[in-house]
C-alpha positions as CSV (number, residue, x, y, z in Angstrom):
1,X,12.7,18.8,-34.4
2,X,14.4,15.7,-33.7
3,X,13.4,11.8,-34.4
4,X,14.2,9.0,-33.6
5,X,13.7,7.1,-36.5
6,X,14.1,8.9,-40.7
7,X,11.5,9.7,-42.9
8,X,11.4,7.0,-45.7
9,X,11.1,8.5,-49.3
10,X,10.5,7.0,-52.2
11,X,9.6,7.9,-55.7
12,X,7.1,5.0,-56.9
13,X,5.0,4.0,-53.5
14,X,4.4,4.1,-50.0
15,X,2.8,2.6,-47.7
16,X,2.2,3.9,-43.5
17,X,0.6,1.4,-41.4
18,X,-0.3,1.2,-37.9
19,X,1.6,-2.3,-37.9
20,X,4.6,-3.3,-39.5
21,X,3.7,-6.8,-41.2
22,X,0.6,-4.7,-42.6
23,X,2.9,-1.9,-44.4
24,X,4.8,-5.1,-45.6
25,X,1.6,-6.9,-46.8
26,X,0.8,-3.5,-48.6
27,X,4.0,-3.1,-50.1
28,X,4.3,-6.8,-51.6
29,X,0.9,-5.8,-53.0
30,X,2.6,-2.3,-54.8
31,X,5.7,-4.5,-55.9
32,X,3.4,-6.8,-57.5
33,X,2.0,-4.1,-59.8
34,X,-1.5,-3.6,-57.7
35,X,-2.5,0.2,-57.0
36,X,-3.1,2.4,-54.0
37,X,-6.5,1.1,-53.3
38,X,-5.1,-2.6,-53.9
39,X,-2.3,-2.3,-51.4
40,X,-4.5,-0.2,-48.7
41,X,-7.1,-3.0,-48.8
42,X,-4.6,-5.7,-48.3
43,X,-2.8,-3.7,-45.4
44,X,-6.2,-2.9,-43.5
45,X,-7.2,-6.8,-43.7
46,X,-3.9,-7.6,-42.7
47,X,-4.5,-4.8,-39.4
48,X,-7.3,-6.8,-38.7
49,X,-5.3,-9.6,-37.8
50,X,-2.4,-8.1,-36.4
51,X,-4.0,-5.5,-34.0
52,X,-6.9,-7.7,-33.0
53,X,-7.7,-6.3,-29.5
54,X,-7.7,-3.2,-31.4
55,X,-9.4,-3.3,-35.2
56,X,-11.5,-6.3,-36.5
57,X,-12.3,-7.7,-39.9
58,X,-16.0,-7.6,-38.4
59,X,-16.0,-4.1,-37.4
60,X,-15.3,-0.8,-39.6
61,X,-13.3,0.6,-42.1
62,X,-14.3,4.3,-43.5
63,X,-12.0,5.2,-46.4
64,X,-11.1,8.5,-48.1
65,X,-9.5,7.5,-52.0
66,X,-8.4,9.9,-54.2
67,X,-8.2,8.5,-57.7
68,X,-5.8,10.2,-60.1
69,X,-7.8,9.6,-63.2
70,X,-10.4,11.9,-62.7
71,X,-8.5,13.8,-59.7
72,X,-11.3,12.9,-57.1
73,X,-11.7,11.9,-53.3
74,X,-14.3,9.6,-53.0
75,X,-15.8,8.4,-49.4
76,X,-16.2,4.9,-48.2
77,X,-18.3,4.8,-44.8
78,X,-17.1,1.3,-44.0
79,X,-20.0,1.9,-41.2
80,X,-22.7,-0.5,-40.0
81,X,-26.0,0.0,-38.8
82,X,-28.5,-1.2,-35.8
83,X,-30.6,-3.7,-36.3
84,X,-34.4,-3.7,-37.2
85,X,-35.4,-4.8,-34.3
86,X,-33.7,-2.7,-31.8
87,X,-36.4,0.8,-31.2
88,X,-35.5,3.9,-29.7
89,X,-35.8,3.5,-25.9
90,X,-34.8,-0.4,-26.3
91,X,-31.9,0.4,-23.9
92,X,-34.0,3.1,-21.7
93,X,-36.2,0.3,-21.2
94,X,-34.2,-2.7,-20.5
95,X,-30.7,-1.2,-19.2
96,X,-31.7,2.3,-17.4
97,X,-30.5,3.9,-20.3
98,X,-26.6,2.3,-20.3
99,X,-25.4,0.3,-23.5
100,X,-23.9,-2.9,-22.0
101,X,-21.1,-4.7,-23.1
102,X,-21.9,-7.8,-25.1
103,X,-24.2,-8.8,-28.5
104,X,-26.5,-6.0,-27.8
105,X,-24.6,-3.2,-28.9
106,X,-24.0,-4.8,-32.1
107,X,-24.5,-3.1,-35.7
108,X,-23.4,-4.9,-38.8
109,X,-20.1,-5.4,-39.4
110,X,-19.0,-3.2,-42.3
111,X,-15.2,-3.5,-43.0
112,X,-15.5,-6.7,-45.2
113,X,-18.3,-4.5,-47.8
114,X,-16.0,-1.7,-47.4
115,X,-12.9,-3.8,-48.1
116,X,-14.6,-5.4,-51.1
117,X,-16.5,-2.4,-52.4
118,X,-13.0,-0.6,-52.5
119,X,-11.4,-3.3,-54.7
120,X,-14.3,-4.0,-57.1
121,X,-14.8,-0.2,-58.0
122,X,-10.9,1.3,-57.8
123,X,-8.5,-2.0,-57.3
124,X,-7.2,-4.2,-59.7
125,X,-6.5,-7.7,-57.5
126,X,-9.1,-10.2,-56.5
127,X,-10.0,-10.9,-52.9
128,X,-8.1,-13.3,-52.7
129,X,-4.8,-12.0,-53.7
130,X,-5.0,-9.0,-51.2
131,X,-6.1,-11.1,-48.2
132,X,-3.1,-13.8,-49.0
133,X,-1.1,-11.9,-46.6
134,X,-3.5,-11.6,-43.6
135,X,-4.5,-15.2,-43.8
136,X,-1.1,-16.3,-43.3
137,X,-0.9,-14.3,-40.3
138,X,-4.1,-15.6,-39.5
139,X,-3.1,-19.3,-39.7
140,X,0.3,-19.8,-39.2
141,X,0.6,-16.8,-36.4
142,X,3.0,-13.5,-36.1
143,X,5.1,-12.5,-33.0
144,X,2.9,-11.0,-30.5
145,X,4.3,-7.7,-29.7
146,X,4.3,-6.1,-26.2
147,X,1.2,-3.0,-26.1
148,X,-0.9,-5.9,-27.4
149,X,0.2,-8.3,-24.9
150,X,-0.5,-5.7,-22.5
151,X,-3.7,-4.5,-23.7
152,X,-4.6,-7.9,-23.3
153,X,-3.3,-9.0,-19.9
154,X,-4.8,-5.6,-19.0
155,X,-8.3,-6.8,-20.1
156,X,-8.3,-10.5,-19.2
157,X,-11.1,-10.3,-17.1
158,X,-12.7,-9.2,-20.2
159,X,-12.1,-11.8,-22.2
160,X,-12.3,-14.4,-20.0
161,X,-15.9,-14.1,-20.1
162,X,-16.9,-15.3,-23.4
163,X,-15.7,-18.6,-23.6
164,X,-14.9,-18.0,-27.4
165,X,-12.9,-15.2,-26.5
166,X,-11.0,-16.4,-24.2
167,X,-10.3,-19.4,-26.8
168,X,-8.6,-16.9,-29.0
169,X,-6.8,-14.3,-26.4
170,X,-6.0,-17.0,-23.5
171,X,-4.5,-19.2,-25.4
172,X,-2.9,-22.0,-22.4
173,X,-5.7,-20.6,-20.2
174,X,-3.3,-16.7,-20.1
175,X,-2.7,-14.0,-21.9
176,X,0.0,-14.2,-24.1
177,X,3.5,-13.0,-23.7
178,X,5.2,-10.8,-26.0
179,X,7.3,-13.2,-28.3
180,X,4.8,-15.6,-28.9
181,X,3.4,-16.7,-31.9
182,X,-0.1,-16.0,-31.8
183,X,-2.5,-18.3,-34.2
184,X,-6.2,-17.1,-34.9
185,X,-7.7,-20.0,-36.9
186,X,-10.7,-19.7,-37.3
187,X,-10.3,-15.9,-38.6
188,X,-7.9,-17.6,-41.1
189,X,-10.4,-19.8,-42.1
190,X,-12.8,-17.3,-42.7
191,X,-11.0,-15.3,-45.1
192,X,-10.1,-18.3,-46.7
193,X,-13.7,-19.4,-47.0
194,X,-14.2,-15.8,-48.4
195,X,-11.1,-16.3,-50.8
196,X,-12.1,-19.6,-51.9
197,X,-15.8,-18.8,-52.7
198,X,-14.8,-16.1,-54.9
199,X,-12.1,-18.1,-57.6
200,X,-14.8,-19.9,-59.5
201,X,-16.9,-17.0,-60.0
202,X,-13.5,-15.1,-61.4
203,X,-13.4,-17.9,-63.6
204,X,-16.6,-17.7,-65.0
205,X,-17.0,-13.9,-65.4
206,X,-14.4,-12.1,-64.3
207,X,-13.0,-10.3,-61.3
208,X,-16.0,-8.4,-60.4
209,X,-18.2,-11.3,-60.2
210,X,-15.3,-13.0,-57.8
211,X,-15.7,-10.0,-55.4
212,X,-19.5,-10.4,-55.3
213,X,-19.3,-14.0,-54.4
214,X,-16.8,-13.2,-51.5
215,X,-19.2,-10.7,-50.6
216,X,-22.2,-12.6,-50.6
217,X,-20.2,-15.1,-48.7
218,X,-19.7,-13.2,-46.2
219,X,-23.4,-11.1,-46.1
220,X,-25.9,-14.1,-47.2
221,X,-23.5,-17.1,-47.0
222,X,-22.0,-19.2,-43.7
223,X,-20.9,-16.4,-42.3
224,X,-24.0,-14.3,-41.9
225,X,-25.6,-17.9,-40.6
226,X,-23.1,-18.6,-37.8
227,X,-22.4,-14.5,-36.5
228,X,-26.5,-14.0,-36.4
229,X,-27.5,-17.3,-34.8
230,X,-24.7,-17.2,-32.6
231,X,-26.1,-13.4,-31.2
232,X,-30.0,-14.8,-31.2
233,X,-29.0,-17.8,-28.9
234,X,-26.8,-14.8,-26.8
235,X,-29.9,-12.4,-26.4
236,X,-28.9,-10.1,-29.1
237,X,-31.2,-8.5,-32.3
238,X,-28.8,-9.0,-35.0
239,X,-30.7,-11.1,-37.6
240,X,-29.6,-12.9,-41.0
241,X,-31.8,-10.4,-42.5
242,X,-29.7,-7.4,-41.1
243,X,-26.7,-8.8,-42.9
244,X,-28.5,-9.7,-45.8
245,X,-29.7,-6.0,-46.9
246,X,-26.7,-4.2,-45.7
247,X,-24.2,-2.2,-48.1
248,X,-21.5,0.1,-47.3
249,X,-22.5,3.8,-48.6
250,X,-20.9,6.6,-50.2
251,X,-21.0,9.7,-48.7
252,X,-19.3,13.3,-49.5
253,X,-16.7,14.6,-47.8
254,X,-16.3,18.1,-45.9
255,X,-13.8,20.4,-47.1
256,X,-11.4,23.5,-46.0
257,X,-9.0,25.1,-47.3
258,X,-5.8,26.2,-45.8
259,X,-2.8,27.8,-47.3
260,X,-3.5,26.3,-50.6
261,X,-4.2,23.2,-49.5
262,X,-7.7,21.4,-49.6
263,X,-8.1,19.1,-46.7
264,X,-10.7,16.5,-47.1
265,X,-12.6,14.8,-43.8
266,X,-15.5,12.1,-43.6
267,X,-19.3,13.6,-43.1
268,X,-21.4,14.2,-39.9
269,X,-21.6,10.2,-39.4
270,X,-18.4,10.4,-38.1
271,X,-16.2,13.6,-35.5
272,X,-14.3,13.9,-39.3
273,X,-15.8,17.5,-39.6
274,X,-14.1,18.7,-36.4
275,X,-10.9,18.3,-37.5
276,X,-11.4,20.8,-40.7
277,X,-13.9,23.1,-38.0
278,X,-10.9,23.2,-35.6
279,X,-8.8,24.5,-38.5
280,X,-11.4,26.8,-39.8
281,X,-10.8,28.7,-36.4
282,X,-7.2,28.7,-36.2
283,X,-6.6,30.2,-39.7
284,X,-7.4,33.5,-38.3
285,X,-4.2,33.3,-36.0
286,X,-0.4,33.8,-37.5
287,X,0.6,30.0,-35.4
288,X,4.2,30.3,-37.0
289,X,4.5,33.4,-34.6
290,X,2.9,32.2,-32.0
291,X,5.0,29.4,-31.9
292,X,5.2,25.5,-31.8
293,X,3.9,24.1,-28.5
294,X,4.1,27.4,-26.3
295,X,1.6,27.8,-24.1
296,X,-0.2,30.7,-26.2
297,X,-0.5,27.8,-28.8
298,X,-1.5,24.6,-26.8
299,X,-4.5,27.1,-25.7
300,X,-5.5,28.1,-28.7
301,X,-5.4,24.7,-30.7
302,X,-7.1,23.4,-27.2
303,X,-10.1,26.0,-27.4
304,X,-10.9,25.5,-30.8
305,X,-11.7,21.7,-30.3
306,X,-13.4,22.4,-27.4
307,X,-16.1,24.5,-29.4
308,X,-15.8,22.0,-32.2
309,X,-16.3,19.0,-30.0
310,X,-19.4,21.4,-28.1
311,X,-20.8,21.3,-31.8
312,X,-20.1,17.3,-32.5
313,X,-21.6,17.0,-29.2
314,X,-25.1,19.2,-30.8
315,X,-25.3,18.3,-34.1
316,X,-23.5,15.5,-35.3
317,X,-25.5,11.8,-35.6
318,X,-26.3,10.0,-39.1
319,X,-27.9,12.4,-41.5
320,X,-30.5,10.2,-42.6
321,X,-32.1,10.4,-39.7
322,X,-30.9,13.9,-38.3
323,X,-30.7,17.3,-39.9
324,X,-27.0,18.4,-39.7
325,X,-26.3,21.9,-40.6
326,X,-23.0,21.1,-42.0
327,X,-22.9,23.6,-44.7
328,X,-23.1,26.2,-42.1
329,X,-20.8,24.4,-39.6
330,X,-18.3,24.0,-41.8
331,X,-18.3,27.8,-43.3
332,X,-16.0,30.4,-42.9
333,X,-18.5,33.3,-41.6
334,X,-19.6,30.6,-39.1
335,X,-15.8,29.9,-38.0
336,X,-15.2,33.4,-37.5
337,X,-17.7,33.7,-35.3
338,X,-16.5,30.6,-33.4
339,X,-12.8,32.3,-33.1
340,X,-14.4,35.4,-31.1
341,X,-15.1,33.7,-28.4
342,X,-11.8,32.0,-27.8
343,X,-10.3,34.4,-25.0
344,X,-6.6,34.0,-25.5
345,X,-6.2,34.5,-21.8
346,X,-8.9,32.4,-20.6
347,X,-10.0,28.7,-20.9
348,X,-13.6,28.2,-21.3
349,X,-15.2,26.6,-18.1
350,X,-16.2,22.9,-19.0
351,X,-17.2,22.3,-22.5
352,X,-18.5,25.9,-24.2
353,X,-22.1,25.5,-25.6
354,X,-22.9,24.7,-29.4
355,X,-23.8,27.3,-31.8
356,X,-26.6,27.5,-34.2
357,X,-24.6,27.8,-37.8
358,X,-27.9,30.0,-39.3
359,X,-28.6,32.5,-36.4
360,X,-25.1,32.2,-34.5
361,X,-27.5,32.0,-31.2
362,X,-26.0,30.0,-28.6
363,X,-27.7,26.5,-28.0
364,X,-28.5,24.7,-24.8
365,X,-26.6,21.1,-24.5
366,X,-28.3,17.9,-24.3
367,X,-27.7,14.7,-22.6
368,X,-24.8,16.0,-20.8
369,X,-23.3,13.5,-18.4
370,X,-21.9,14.4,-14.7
371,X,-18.2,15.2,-14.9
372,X,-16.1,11.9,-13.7
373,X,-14.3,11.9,-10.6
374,X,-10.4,12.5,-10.9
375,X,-9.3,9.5,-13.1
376,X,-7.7,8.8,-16.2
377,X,-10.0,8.7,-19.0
378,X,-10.0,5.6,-21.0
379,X,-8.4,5.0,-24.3
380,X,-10.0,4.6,-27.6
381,X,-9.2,1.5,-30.2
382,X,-8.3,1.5,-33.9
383,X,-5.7,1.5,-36.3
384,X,-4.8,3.4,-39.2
385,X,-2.9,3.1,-43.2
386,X,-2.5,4.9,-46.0
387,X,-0.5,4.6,-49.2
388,X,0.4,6.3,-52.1
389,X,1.4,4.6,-55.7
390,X,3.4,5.6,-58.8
391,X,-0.1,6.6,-60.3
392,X,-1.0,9.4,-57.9
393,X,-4.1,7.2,-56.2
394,X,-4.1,7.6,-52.7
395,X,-6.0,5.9,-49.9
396,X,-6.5,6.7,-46.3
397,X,-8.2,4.6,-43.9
398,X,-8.7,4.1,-40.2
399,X,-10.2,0.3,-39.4
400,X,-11.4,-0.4,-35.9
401,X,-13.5,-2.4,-32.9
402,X,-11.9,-3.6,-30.2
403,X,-12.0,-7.1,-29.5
404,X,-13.3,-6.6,-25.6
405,X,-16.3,-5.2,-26.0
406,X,-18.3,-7.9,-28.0
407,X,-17.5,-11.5,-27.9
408,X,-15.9,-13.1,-30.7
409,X,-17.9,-15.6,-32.9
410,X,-17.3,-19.4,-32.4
411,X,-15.4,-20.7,-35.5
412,X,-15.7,-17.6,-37.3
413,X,-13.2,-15.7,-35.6
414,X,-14.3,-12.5,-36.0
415,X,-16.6,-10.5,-33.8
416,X,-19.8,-8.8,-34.9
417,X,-18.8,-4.9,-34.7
418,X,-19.6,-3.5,-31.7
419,X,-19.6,0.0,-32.8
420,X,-23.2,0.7,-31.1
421,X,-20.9,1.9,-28.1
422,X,-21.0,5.3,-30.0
423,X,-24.8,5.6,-30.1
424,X,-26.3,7.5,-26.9
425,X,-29.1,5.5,-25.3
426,X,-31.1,8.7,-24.7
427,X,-33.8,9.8,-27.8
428,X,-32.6,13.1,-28.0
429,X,-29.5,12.8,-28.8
430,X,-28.5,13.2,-32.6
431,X,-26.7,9.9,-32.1
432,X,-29.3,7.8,-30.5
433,X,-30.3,4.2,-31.4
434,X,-32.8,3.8,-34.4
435,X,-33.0,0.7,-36.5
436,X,-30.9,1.3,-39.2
437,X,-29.1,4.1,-38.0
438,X,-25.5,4.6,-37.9
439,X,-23.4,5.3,-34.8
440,X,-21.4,8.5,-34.7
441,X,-18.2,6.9,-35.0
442,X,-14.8,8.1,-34.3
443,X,-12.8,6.9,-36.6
444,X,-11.6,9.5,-39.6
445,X,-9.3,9.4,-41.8
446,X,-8.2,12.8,-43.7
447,X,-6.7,13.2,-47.4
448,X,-5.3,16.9,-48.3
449,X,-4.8,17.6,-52.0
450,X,-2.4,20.5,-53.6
451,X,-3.1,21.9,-56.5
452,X,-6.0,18.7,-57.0
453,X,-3.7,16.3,-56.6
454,X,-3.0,13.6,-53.6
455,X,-0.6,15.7,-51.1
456,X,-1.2,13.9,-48.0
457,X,-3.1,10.9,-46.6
458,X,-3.0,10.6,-42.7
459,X,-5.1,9.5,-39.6
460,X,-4.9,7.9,-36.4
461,X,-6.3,5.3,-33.7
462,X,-6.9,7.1,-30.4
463,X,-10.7,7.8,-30.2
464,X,-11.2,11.1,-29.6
465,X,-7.8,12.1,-29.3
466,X,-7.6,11.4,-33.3
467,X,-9.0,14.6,-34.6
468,X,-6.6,16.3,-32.3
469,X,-3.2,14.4,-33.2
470,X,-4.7,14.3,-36.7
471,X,-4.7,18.3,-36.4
472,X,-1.3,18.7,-34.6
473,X,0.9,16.6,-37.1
474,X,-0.9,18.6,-40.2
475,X,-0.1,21.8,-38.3
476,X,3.5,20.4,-37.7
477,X,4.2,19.5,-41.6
478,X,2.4,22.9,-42.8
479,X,3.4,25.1,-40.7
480,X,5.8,24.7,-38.8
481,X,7.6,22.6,-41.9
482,X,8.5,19.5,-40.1
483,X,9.4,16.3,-42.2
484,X,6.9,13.6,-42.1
485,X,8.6,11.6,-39.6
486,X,9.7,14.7,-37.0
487,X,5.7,15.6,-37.4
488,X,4.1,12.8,-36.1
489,X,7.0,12.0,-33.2
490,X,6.2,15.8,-32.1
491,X,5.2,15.9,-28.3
492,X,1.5,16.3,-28.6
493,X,-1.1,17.5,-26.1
494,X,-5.5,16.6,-26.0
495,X,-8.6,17.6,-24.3
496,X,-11.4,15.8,-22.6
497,X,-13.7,18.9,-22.0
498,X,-16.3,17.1,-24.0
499,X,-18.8,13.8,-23.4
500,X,-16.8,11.1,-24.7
501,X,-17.9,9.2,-27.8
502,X,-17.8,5.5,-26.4
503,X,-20.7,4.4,-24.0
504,X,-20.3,5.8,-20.7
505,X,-19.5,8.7,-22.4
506,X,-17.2,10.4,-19.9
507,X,-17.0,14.1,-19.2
508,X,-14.1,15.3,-18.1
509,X,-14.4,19.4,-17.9
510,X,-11.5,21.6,-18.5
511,X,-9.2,18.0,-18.4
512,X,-6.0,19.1,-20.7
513,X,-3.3,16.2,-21.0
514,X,0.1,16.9,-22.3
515,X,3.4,15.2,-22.8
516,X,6.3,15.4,-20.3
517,X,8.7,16.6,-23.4
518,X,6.6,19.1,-23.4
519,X,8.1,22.1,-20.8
520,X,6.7,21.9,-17.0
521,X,6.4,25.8,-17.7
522,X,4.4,25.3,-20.6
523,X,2.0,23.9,-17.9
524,X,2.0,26.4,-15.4
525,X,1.4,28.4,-18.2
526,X,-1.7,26.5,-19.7
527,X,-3.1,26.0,-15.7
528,X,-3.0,29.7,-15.4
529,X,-5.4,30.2,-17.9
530,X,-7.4,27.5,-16.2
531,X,-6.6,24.7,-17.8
532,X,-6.6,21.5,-15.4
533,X,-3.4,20.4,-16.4
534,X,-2.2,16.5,-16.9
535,X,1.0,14.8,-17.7
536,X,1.4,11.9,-19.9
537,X,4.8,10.1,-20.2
538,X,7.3,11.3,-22.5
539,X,5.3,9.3,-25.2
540,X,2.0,7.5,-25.2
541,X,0.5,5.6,-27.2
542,X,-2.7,7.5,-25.5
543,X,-1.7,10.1,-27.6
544,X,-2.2,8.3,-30.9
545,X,0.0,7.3,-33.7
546,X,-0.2,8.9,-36.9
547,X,0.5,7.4,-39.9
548,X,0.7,10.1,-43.1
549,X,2.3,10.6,-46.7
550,X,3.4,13.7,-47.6
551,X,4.3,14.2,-51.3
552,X,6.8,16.7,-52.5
553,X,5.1,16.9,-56.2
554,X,7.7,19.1,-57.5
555,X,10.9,16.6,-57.1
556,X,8.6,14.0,-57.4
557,X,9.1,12.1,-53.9
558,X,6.7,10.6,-51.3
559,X,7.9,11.2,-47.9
560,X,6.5,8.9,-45.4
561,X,6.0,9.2,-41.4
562,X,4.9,6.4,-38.8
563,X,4.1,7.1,-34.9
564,X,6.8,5.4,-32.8
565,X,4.3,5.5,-30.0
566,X,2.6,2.2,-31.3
567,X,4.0,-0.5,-33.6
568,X,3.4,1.7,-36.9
569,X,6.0,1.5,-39.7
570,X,6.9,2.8,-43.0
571,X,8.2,1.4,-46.3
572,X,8.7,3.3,-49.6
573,X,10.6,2.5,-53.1
């Protein structure tokens, strides 16, 4: 399949980022002699500069690293959680059971532990070093670029209710135009406050110590001060103490195997197992026969996440506070059982109901909403990065929170992450709101390893459309033995037959988007089987943008791919 851009090779580093001053920030940080882990860190704070109605250095940042001395993936939640005040029915009570925009759907933010925990257990650079790049961005400005200008002009109304906000995004009392420069100083400040705290520390006792004074600064220092009085005076429940006790965790991954790869996904906190479920079910099918993008195909890829996301839907929620039978989601007996009731002639009506792993009974769903009326479902935020070094680290992340839901904090610059839009208001939901619970959050990213070693880092912004472009483009490099770049520029197609992650949680049954380079008959195909049938543009950003590294171990070369659909670039030595 065609591209219109190359694949970039290179046999020392790589670096695929969702915007292309971030894979520049992470290269300088490869050329300078840092690692993996040292140049993803650096490219994910710079992303939280650059894609600022998008990903937030006050919102998330779940990491998958693989670390070539010991040939392990290790997970990063990057995740925060609700506050200790908030109780169950808090927004039953108060809202009618709807999560509004605004301070009370905050958690705590956790990209700057996760960024920090990353460098002080696998990096070699300080805080400071890393963030150099993003706080020039920060201070001096970068170009604004044209899906952000329109995301923005798009949300105005947004934004222009929170006069801090508005400070930042309506600069000259508008939205700016592509072409401008666009200055976020107080964020600059922040990291530099961050930056600064941490040198005499360094001094003193060495790099370690620097990153726990950065931390601190951020999680008992000014920062944690300003963000938590700032949400008190607003009418949230974030408190100092909330801040104050919170660390990023560590959780195991969920695995599968296919073809002799081992693909590696984020936990039951997250929708990471349905990408490896989805591909569970389709290993019983030959797809090379079936063919790329037929209809036969498009079906089948469509029903499988449609039982996947009917079990995300059952089970899924933090598993400190809910039992998730992942062992049994996630097996192969359990998968096969899934497959047989995929009818390859006939789409399931709506979304199909969730299965229980130990008995294979069916299960009744909860807290589903009424289907929405005939419009176009939303999109998600997020960005995504990954890079691979000369060692054979890899690391794969996916940072996120959109700038319009919460407000951002006066002269701190960041907002506090508003990732509570994933909870469910309702009790019974696995993903309800409990203090110190984590939302069920979208954001993935993926690592697949060959023969235990780092074969290919990749993810995606797009909500939940990520496990599904996330699934296509690994499909499109393994089987169907497209180059990085041809994978991710590959028409893609997604489903909405599901409750949507983000608060309203839309429902869209048998909804089945696809785009227009994909054949008209393809559709009448799909809409035969009873598919309601959608066309996206040629390319939309709607669709994702995947970012991933594939390495050819045998010549020793790292092939990298970057979605054209958003500002995502490559660059490789």
């Amino acid at each position: 399949m065609a591209s219109n851009r190359m694949t970039i090779m290179g046999t020392r580093h790589v670096v695929s980022a969702g915007h292309y001053l971030a894979a520049h920030a992470g290269f300088e940080v490869l050329e300078a002699g840092g690692n993996a882990v040292d140049a993803g860190v650096a490219a994910g704070i710079a992303v939280g500069v650059l894609q600022t109605d998008k990903v937030n250095f006050g919102g998330v940042a779940p990491q998958l690293i693989y670390t070539a001395r010991d040939r392990k993936v290790h997970c990063i939640d990057g995740l925060g959680v609700w506050p200790k005040a908030v109780t169950p029915d808090y927004f039953v009570k108060r809202h009618g059971g709807k999560i509004p925009l605004g301070v009370e759907r905050c958690v705590v933010p956790a990209a700057p532990d996760a960024w920090i925990t990353a460098l002080e257990r696998f990096g070699t650079m300080s805080f400071g070093e890393v963030a150099s790049a993003a706080v020039r961005f920060a201070r001096e400005g970068f170009p604004m670029y044209p899906l952000m200008a329109e995301f923005i002009r798009d949300n105005r109304d947004v934004y222009a209710r929170w006069p801090s906000s508005a400070k930042v995004f309506l600069p000259r009392g508008r939205p700016p135009q592509a072409g401008e420069i666009f200055v976020q100083s107080d964020l600059g400040g922040t990291l530099q406050y961050l930056a600064d705290e941490e040198k005499r520390p360094a001094r003193r006792k060495g790099r370690k110590a620097g990153l726990r004074a950065a931390r601190d600064a951020f999680y008992k220092g000014d920062v944690a001060s300003a963000v938590t009085r700032f949400i008190e005076r607003e009418g949230g429940l974030m408190r100092y103490e909330d801040f104050a006790r919170f660390s990023v965790r560590f959780e195991p991954t969920v695995r599968s195997r296919f073809d002799g790869i081992e693909l590696h996904a984020c936990g039951p906190w997250s929708q990471g197992p349905v990408l490896p479920m989805a591909l569970n079910m389709l290993k019983g099918y030959n797809l090379e026969v079936i063919g790329h993008n037929t209809p036969e195909y498009i079906h089948l890829v469509t029903e499988a996440f449609k039982l996947a996301f009917a079990d995300r839907h059952h089970h899924f929620g933090d598993p400190r506070f809910v039992k998730v039978p992942i062992k049994g989601l996630m097996s192969d007996a359990y998968a096969e059982h899934r497959r047989a009731l995929i009818s390859p002639e006939k789409a399931y009506p709506g979304m199909p109901p969730a299965g229980d792993p130990a008995t294979l009974a069916r299960l009744e769903h909860r807290c589903v909403p009424a289907p929405e009326p005939d419009e176009a479902p939303g999109p998600g935020d997020t960005s995504y990065l990954c890079v691979m070094d000369r060692h054979g680290n890899a690391f794969s992340s996916t940072p996120s929170d959109g700038s319009d839901k919460t407000p951002i904090i006066p002269g701190v610059g960041i907002l506090c992450s508003g990732r509570g839009t994933q909870s469910w208001a309702d009790p019974r939901h696995p993903s309800s709101v409990a203090p110190g619970k984590r939302p069920r959050l979208t954001p993935n990213p993926a690592l697949a390893l060959k023969n235990g070693r780092a074969y290919m880092p990749f993810g995606t912004p797009g909500g939940d459309v990520q496990t599904q472009a996330m699934l296509q483009v690994f499909l499109n490099v393994n089987v169907f033995e497209m180059d990085a770049q041809s994978a991710v520029e590959a028409p893609r197609f997604a489903t909405y037959s599901y409750p949507g992650s983000f608060e309203p949680h839309p429902y869209y049954p048998d909804r089945l988007y696809l785009e227009a380079r994909i054949e008209r008959s393809v559709g009448d195909g799909l809409a035969s089987r009873g598919h309601k049938v959608y066309w996206w543009d040629d390319s939309t950003w709607l669709a994702g943008s995947v970012c991933a590294i594939v390495a050819d171990h045998k010549n020793g070369v790292l092939h990298g791919g970057a979605d054209a659909r958003r500002p995502a670039y490559v660059l490789g030595w």
